[in-house]
DSSP file (Angstrom, degrees, kcal/mol; ACC not computed):
  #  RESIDUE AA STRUCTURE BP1 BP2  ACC     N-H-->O    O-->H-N    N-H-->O    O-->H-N    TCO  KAPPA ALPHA  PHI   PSI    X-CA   Y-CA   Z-CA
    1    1 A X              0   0    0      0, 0.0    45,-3.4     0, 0.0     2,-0.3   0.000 360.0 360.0 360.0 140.5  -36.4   85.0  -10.7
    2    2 A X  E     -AB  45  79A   0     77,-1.7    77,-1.6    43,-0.2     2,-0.5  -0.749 360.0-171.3 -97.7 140.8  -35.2   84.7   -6.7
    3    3 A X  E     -AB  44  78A   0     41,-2.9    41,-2.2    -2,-0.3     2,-0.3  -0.983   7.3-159.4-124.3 126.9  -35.4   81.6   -4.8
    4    4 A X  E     -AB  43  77A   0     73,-1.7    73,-0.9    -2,-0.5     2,-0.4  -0.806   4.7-159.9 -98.3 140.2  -34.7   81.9   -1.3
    5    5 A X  E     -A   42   0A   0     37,-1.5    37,-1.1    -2,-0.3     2,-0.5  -0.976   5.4-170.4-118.6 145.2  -33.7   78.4    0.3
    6    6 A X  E     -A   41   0A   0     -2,-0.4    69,-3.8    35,-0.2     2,-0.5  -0.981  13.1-171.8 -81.7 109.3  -34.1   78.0    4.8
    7    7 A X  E     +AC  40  74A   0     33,-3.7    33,-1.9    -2,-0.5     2,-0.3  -0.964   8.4 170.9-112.4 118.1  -32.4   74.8    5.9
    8    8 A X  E     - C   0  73A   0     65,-0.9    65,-1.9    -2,-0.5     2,-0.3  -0.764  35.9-101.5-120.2 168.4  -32.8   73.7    9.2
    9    9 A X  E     - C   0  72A   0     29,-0.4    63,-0.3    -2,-0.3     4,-0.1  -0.629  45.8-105.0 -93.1 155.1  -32.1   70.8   11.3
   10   10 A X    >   -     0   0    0     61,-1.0     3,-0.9    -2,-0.3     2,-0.4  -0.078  46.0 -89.3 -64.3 159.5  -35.0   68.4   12.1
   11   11 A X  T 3  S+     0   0    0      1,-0.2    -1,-0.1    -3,-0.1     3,-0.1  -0.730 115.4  32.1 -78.1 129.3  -36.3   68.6   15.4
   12   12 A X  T 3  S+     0   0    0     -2,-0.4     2,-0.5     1,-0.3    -1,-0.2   0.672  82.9 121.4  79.0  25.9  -34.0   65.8   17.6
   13   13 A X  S <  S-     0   0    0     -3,-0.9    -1,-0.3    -4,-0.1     2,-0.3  -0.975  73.6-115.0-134.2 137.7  -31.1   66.3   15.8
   14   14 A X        -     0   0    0     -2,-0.5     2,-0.7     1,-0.1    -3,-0.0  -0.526  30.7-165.5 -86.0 125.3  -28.4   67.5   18.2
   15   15 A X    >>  +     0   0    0     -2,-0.3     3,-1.5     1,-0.2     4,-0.5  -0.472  17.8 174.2-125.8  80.6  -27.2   71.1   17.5
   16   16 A X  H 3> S+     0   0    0     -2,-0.7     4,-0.6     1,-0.2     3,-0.5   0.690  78.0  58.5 -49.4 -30.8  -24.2   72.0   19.1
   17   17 A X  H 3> S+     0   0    0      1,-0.3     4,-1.7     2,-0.2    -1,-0.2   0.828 110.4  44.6 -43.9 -50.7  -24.0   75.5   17.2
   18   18 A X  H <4 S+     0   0    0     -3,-1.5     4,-0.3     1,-0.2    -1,-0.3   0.310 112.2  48.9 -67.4   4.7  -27.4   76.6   18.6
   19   19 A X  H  X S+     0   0    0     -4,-0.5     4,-1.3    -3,-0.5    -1,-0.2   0.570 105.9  56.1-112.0 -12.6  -26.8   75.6   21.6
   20   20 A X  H  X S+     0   0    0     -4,-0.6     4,-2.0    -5,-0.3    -2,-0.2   0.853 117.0  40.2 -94.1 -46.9  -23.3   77.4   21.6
   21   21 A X  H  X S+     0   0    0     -4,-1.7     4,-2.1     2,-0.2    -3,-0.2   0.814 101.2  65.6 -25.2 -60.8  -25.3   80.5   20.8
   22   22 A X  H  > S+     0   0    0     -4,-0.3     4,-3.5     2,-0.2    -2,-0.2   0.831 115.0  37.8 -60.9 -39.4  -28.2   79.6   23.3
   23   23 A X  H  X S+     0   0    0     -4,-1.3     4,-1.7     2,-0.2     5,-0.2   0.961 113.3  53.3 -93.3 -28.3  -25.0   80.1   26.2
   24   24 A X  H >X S+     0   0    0     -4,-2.0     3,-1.9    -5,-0.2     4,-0.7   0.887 112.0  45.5 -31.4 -82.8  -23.1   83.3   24.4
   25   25 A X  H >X>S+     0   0    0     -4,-2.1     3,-3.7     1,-0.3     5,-0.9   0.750 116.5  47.4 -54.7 -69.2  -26.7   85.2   24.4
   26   26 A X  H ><5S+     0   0    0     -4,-3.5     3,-3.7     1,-0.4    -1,-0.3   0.804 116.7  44.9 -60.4 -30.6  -27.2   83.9   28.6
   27   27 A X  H <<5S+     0   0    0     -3,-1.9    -1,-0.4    -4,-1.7    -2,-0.3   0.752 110.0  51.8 -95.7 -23.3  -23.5   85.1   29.5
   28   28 A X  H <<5S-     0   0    0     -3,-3.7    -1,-0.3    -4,-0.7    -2,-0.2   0.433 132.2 -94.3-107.8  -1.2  -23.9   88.3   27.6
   29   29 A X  T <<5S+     0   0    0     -3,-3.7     2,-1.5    -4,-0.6     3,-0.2   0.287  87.8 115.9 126.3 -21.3  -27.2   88.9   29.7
   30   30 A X      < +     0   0    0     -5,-0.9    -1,-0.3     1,-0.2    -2,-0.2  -0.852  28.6 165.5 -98.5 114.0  -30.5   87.7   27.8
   31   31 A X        +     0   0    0     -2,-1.5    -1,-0.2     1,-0.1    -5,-0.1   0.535  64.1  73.7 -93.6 -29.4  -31.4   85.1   30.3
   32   32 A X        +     0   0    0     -3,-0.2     2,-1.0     1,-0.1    -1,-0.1   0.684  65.1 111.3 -73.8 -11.2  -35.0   84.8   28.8
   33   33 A X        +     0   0    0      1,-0.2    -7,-0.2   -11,-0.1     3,-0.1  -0.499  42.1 174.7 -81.1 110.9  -33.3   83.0   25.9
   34   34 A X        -     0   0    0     -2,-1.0     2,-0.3     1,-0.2    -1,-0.2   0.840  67.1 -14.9 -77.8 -44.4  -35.0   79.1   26.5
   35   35 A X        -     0   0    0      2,-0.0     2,-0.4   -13,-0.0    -1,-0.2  -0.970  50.2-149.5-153.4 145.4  -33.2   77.9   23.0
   36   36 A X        -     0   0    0     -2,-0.3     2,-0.3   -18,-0.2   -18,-0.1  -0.999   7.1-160.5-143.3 154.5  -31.5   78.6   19.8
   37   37 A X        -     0   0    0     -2,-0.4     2,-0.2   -20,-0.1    -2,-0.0  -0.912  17.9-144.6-124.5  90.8  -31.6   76.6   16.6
   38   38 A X        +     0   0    0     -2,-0.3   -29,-0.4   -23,-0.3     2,-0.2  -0.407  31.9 167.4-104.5 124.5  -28.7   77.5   14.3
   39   39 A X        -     0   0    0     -2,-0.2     2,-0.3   -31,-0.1   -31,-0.2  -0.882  34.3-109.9-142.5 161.8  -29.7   77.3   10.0
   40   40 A X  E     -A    7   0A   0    -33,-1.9   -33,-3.7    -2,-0.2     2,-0.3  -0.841  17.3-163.6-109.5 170.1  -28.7   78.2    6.8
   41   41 A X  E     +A    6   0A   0     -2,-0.3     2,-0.6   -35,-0.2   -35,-0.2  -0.962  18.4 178.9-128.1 112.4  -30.3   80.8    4.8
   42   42 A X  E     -A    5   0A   0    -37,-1.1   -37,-1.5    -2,-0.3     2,-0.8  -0.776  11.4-160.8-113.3 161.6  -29.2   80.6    0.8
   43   43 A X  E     -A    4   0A   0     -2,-0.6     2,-0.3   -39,-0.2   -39,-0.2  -0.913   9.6-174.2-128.4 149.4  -30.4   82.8   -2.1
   44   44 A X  E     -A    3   0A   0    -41,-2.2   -41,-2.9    -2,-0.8     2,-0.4  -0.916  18.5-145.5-124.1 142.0  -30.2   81.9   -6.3
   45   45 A X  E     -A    2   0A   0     -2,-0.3     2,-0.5   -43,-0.2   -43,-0.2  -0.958  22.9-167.6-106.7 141.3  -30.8   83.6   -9.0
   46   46 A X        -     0   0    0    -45,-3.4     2,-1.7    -2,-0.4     8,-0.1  -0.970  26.3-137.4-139.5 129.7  -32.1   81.6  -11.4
   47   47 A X  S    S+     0   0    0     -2,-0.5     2,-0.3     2,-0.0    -2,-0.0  -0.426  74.4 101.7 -70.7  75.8  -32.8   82.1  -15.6
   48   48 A X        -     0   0    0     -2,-1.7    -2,-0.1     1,-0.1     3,-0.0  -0.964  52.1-167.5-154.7 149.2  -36.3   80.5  -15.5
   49   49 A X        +     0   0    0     -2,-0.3     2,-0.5     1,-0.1    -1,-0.1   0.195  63.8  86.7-138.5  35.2  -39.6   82.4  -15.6
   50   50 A X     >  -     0   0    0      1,-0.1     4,-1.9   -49,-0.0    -1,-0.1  -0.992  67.5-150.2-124.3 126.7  -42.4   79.8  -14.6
   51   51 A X  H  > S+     0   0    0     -2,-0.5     4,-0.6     2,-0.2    -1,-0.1   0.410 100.3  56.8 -71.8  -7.3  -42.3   80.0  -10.7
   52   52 A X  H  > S+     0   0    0      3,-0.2     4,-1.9     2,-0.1    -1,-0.2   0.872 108.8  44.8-101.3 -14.1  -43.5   76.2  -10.8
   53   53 A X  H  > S+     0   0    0      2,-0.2     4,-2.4     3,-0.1     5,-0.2   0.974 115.0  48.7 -48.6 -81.6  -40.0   75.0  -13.2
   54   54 A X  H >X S+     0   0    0     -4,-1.9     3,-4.2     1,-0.2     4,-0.7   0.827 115.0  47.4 -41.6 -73.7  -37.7   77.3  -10.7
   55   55 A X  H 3X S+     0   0    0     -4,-0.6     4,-2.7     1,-0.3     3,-0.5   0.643 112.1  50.4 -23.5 -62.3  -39.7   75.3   -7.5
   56   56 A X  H 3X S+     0   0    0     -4,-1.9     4,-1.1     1,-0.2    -1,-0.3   0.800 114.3  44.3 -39.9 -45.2  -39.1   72.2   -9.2
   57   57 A X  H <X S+     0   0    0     -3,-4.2     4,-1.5    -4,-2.4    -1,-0.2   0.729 111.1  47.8 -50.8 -57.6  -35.6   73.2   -9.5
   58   58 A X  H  X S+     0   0    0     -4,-0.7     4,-1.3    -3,-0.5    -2,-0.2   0.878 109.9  56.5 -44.9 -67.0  -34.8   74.5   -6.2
   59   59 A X  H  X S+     0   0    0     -4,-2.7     4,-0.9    -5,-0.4    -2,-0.2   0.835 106.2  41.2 -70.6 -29.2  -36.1   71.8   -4.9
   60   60 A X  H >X S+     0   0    0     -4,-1.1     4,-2.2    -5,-0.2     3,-1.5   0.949 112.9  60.7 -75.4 -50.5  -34.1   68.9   -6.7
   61   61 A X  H 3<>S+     0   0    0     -4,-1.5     5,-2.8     1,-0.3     4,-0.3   0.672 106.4  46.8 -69.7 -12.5  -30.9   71.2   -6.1
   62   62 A X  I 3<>S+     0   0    0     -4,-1.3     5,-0.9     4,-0.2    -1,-0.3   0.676 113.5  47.1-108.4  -1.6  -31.7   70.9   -2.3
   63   63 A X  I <<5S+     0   0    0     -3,-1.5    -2,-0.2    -4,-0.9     6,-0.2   0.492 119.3  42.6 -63.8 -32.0  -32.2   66.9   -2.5
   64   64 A X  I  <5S-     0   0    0     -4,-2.2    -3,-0.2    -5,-0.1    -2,-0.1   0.838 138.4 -31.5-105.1 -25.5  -29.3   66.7   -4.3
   65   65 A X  I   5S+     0   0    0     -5,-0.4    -3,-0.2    -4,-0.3    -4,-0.1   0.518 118.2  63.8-159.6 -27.5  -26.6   69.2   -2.4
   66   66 A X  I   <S+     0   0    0     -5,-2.8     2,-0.2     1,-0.1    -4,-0.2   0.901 110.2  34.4 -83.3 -25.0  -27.7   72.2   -0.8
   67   67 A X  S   <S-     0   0    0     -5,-0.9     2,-0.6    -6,-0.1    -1,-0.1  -0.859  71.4-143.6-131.4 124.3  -30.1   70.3    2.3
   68   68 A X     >  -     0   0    0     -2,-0.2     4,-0.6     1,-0.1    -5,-0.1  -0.955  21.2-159.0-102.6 128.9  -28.9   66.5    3.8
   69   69 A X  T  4 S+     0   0    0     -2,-0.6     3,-0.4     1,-0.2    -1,-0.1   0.783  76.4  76.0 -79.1  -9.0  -32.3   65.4    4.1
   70   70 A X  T  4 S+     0   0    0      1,-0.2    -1,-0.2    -3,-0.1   -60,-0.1   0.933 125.2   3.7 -66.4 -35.2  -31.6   62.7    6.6
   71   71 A X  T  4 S+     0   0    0    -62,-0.1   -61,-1.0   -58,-0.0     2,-0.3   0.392 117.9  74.9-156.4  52.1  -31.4   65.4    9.2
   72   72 A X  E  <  -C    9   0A   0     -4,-0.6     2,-0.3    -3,-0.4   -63,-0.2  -0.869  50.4-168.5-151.8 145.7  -32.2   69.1    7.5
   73   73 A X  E     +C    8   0A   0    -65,-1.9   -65,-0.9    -2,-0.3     2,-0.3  -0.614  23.8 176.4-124.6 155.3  -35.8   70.0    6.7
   74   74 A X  E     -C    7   0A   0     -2,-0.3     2,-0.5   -67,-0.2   -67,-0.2  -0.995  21.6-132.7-168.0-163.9  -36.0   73.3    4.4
   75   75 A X        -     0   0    0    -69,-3.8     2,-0.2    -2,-0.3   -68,-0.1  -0.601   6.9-144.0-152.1  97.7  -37.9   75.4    2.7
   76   76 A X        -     0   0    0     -2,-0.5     2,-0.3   -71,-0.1   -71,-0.2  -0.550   5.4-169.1 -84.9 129.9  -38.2   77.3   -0.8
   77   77 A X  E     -B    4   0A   0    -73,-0.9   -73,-1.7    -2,-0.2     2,-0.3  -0.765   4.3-164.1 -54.5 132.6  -39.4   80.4   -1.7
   78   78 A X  E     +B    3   0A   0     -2,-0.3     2,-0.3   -75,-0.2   -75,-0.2  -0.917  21.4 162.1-120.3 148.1  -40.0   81.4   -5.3
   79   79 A X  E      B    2   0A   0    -77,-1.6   -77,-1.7    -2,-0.3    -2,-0.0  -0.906 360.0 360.0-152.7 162.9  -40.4   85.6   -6.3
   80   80 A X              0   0    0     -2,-0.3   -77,-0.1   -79,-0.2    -2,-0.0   0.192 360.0 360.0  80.9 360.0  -40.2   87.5   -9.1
């Protein structure tokens, strides 16, 4: 089974990376670009085959180390 993980930073939480991004992109020409938000994206493979066990799973393993929840939101996908 795949778990796909999206961690992002909370809305208010100051993100110099997107914002380091946000001025690359204008200097290099896309002026339309208002904002950028900078995330990680991870994926696991995981020996479990009830999708509501991996979720559980995933989800404690981003409480505990992959996500700081004080100022990262994310968001699991289960497939397979």
């Amino acid at each position: 089974m795949k778990a796909t993980v999206h961690i992002t930073l909370k809305n208010g939480v100051l993100d110099p990376q997107g914002k380091a991004i946000e001025h690359a992109l204008k200097t290099l020409g896309f002026d339309s670009v208002a904002g950028a938000r900078q995330g990680k994206y991870i994926e696991l493979d995981l020996d479990e085959s009830d999708p509501a066990r991996a979720a559980a799973q995933v989800n404690a393993m981003c409480e505990k180390l992959l996500a700081n929840t004080v100022i990262e939101n994310y968001q699991v996908e289960i497939a397979g």
